[in-house]
Backbone bond lengths (Angstrom), bond angles and torsions (degrees), N, CA, C in turn:
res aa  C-N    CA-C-N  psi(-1)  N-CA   C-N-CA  omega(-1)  CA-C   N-CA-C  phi
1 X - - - 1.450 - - 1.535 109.76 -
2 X 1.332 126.37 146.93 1.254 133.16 -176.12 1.309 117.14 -85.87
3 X 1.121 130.40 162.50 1.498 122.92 -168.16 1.784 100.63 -99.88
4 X 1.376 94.91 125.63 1.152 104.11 168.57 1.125 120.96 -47.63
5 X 1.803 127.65 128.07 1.413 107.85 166.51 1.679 98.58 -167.79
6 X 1.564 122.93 152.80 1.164 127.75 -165.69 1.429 92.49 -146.79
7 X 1.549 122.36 169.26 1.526 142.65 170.54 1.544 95.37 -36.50
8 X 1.326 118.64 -70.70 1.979 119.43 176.03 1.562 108.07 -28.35
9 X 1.302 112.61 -76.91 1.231 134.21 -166.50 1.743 108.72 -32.12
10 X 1.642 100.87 -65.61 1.235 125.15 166.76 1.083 135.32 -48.43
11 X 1.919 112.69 -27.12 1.644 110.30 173.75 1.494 90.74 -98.82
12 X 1.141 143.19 -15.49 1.463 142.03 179.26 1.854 89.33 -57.72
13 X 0.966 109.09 -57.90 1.429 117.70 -155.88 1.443 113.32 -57.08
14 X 1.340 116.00 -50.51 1.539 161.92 165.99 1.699 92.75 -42.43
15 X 1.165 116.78 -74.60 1.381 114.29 169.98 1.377 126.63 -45.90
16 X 1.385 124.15 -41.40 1.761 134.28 -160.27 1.448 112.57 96.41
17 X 1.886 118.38 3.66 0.856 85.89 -176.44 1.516 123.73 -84.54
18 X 1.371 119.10 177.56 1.566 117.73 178.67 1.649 117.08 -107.71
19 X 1.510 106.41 129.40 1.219 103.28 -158.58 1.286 99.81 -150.93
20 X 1.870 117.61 176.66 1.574 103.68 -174.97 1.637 93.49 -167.46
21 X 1.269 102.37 122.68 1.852 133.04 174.62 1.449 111.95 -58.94
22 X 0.970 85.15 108.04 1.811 92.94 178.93 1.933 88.96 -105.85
23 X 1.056 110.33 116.03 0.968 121.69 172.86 1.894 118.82 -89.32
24 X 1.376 102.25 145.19 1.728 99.20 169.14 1.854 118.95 -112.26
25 X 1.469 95.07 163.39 1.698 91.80 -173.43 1.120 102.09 -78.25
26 X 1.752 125.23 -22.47 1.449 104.84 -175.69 1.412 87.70 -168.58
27 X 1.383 115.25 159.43 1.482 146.31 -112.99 1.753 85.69 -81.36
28 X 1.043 124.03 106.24 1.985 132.92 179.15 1.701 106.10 -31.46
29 X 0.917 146.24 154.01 1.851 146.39 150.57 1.327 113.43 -138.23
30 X 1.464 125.26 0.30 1.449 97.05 155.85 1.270 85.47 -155.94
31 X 1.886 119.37 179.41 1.728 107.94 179.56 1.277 103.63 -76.27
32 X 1.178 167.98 8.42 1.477 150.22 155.78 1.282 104.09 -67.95
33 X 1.375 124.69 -67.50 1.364 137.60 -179.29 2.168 100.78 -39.53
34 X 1.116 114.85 -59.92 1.185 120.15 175.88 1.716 110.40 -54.50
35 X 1.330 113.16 -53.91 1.912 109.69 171.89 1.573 106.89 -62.92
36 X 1.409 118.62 -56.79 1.436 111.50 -166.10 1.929 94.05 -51.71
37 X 1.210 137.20 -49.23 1.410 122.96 -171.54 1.976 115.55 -87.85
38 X 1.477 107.41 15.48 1.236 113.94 169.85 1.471 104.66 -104.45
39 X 1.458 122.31 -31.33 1.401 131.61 160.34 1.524 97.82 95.67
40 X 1.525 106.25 32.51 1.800 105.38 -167.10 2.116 94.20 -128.89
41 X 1.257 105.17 -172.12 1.455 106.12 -176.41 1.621 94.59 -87.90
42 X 1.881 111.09 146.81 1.696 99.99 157.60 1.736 100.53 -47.95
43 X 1.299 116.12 -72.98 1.620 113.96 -176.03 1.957 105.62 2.23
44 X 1.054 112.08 -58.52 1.767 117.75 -161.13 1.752 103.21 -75.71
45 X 0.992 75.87 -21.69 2.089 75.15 170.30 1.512 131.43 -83.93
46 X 1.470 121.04 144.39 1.499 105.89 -147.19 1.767 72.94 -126.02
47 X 1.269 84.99 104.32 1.874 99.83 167.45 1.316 107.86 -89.83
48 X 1.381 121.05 128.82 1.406 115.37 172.23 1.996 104.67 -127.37
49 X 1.389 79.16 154.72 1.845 107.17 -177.10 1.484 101.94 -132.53
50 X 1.733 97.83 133.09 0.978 133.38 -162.83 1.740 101.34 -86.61
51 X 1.399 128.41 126.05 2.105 115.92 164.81 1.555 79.17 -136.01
52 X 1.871 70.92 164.89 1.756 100.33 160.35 1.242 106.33 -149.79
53 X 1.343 125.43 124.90 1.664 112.67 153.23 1.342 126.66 -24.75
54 X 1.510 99.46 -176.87 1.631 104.72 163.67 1.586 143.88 -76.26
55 X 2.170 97.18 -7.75 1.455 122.92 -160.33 1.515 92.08 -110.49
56 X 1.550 118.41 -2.93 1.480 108.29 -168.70 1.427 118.03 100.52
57 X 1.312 135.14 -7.85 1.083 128.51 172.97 2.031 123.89 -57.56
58 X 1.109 122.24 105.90 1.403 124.13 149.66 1.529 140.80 -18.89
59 X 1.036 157.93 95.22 1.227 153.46 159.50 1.548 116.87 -121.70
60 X 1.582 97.10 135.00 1.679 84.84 165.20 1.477 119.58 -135.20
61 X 1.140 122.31 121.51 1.470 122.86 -152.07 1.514 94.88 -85.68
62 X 1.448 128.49 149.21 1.268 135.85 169.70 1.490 122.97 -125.83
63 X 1.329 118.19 73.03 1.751 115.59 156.27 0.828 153.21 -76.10
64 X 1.559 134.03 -174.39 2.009 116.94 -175.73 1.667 88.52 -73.57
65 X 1.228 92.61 159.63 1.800 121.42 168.29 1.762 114.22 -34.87
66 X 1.241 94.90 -40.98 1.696 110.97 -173.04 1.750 117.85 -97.45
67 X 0.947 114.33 16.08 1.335 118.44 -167.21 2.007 99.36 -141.11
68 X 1.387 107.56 -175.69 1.781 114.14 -153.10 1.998 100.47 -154.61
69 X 1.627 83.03 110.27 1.715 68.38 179.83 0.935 105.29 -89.79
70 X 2.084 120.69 162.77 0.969 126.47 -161.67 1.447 95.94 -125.10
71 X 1.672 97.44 123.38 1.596 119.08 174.57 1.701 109.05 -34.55
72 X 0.953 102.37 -69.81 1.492 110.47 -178.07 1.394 118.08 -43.54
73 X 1.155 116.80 -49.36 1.728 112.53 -177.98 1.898 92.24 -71.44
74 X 1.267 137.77 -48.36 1.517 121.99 152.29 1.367 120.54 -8.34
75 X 1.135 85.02 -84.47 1.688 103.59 -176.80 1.549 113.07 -33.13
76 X 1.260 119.36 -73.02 1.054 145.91 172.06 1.720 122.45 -18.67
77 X 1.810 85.10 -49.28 1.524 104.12 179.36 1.557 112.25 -63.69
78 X 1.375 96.27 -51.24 1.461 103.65 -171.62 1.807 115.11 -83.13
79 X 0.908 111.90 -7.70 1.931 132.37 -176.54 1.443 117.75 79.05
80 X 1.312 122.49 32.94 1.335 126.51 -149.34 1.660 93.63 -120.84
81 X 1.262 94.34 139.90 1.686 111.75 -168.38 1.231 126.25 -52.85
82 X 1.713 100.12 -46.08 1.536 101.16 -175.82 2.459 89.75 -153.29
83 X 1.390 90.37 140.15 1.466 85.64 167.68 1.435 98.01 -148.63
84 X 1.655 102.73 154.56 1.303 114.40 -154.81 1.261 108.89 -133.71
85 X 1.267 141.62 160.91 1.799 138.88 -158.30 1.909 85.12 -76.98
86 X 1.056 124.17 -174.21 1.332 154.17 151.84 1.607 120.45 -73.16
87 X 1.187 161.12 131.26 1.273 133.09 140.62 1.103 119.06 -62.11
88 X 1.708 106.79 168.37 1.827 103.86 170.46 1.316 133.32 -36.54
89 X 1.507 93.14 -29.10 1.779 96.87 -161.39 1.491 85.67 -84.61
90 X 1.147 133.11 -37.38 1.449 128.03 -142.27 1.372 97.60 -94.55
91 X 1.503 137.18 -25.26 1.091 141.77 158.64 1.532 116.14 -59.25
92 X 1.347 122.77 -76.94 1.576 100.70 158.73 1.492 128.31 -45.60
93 X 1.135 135.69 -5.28 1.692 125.57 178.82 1.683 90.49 -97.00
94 X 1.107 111.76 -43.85 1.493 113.21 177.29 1.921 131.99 -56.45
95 X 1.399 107.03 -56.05 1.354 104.68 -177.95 1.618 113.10 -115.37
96 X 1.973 102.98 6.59 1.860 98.72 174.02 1.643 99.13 89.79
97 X 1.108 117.55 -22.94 1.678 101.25 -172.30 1.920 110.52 -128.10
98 X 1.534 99.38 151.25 1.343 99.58 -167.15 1.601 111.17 -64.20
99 X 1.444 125.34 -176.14 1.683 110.55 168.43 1.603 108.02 -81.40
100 X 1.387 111.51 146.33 1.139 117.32 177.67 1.653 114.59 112.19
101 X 1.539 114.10 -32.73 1.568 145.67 172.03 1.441 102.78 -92.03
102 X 1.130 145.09 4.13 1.583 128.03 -161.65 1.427 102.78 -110.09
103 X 1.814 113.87 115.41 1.061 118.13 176.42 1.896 113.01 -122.96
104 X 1.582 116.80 176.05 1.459 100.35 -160.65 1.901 100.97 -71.88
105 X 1.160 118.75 -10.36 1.131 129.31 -165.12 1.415 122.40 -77.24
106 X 1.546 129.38 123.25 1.378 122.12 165.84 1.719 118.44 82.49
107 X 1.602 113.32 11.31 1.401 142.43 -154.93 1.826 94.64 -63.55
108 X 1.406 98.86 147.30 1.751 104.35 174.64 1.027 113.72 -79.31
109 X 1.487 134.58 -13.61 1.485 143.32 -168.23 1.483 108.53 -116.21
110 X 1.093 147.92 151.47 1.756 141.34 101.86 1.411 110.39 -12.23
111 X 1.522 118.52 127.67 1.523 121.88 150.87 1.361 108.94 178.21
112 X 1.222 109.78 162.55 1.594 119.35 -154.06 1.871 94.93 -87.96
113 X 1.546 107.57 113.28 1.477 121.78 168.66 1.863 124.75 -75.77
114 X 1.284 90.04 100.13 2.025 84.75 175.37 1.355 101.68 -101.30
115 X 1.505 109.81 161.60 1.373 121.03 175.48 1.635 96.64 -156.13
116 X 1.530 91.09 143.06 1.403 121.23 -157.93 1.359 94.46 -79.46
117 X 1.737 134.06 113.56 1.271 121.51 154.31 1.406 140.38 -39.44
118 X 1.143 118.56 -14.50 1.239 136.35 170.28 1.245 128.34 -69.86
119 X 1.507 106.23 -2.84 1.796 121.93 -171.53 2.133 78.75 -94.86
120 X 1.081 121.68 -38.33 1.582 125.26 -175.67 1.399 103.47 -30.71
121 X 1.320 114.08 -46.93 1.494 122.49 -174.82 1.842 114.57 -38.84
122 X 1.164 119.66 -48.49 1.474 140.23 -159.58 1.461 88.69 -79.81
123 X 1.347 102.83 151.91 1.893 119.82 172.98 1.461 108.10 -70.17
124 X 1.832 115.64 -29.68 1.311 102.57 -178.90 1.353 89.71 -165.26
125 X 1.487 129.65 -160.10 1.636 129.67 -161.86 1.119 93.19 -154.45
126 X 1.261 129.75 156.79 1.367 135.09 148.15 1.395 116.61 -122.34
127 X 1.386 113.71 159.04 1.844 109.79 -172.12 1.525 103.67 -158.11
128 X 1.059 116.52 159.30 1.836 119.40 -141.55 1.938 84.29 -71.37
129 X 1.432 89.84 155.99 1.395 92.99 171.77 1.318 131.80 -95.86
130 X 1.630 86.01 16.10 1.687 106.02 -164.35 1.841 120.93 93.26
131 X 1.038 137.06 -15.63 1.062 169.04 84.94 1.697 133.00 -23.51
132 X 1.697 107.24 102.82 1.234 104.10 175.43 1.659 126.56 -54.76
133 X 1.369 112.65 -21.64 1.706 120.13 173.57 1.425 110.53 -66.47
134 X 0.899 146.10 -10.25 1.244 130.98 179.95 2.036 115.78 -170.43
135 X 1.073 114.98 126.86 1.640 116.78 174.09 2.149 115.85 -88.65
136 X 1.020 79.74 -173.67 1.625 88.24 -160.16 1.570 93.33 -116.33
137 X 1.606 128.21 113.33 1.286 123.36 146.42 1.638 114.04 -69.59
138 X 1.120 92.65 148.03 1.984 111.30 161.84 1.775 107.18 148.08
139 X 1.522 87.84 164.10 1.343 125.87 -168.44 1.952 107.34 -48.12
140 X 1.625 105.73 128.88 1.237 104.78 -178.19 1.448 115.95 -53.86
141 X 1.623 99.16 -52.46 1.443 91.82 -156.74 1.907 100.80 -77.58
142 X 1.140 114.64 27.87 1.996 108.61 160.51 1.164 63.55 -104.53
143 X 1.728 157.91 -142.59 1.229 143.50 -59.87 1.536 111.22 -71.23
144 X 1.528 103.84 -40.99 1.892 97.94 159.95 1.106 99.55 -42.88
145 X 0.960 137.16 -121.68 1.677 156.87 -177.29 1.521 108.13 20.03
146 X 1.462 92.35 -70.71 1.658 84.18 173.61 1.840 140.80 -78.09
147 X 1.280 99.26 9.22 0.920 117.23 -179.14 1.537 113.56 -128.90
148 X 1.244 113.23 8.54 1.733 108.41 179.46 1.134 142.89 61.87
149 X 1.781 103.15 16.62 1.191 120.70 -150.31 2.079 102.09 -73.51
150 X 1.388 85.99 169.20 1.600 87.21 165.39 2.109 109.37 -133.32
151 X 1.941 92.72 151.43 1.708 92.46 -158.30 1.992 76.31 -75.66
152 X 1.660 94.45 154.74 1.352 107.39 176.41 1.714 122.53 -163.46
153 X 1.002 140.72 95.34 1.506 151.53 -145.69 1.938 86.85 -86.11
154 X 1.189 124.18 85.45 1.584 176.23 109.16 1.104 112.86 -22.79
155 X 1.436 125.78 -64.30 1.586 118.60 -175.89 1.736 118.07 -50.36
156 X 1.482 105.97 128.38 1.592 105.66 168.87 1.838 105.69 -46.59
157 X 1.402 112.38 138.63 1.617 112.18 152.08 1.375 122.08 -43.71
């Protein structure tokens, strides 16, 4: 069998960081479906959603698997009036990856990365590998790091 490996995989590697493929039997469609075949909690999964204001600004909020970020505390962060999800199309033209695949890593755009302290809770995270067949275990604080992220309390109440 060939070794799994994608653009993620490869800048993980590229970096030093240490990480580990939880692979699926068949192609993920929502995050349960993706945890039940990672064999981990949704909680450990770092779902991210794509906004933009009205001027064009970027953001992509990053929470556990089981939880919903809320535009407004976004908004808020950045001082911006109103911000709004992405569509499909605009999410793939935007960060390179389809929905369901979009992680903070290796993104087609510039935009300001938050992540929900509350993902801290979990021993480790996993986040798509870019590829619906299989996600990426490893350590939160490398995915800040490598991604520049900033800590930000994001999750809807």
């Amino acid at each position: 069998m060939e070794p799994f490996s994608t653009p993620i995989t490869q800048h993980l590697d590229k970096r030093g960081v240490a990480y580990r493929v939880l692979h699926h039997d068949t192609p993920a469609t929502t995050v349960e479906d993706a945890a039940k075949q990672r064999g981990i909690q949704s909680s450990q999964m770092v779902k991210c959603i794509a906004f933009k204001d009205m001027g064009g600004l970027l953001a992509l909020a990053c929470v556990p698997g089981d939880r919903s970020a809320d535009p407004k505390k976004v908004r808020a962060i950045l001082s911006c009036r109103r911000m709004t999800c992405l569509s499909k199309e605009e999410v793939e033209q935007v960060t390179g990856y389809s929905i369901g695949t979009v992680t903070p890593l290796l993104l087609g755009s510039t935009m300001e990365i938050f992540i929900d302290p509350v993902l801290k809770t979990a021993p480790f995270v996993t986040i798509s590998s870019g590829n619906n067949m299989a996600g990426v275990a490893l350590d939160l604080q490398d995915l800040v790091e490598l991604c520049n992220a900033r800590w930000a309390s994001i999750c809807r109440d």
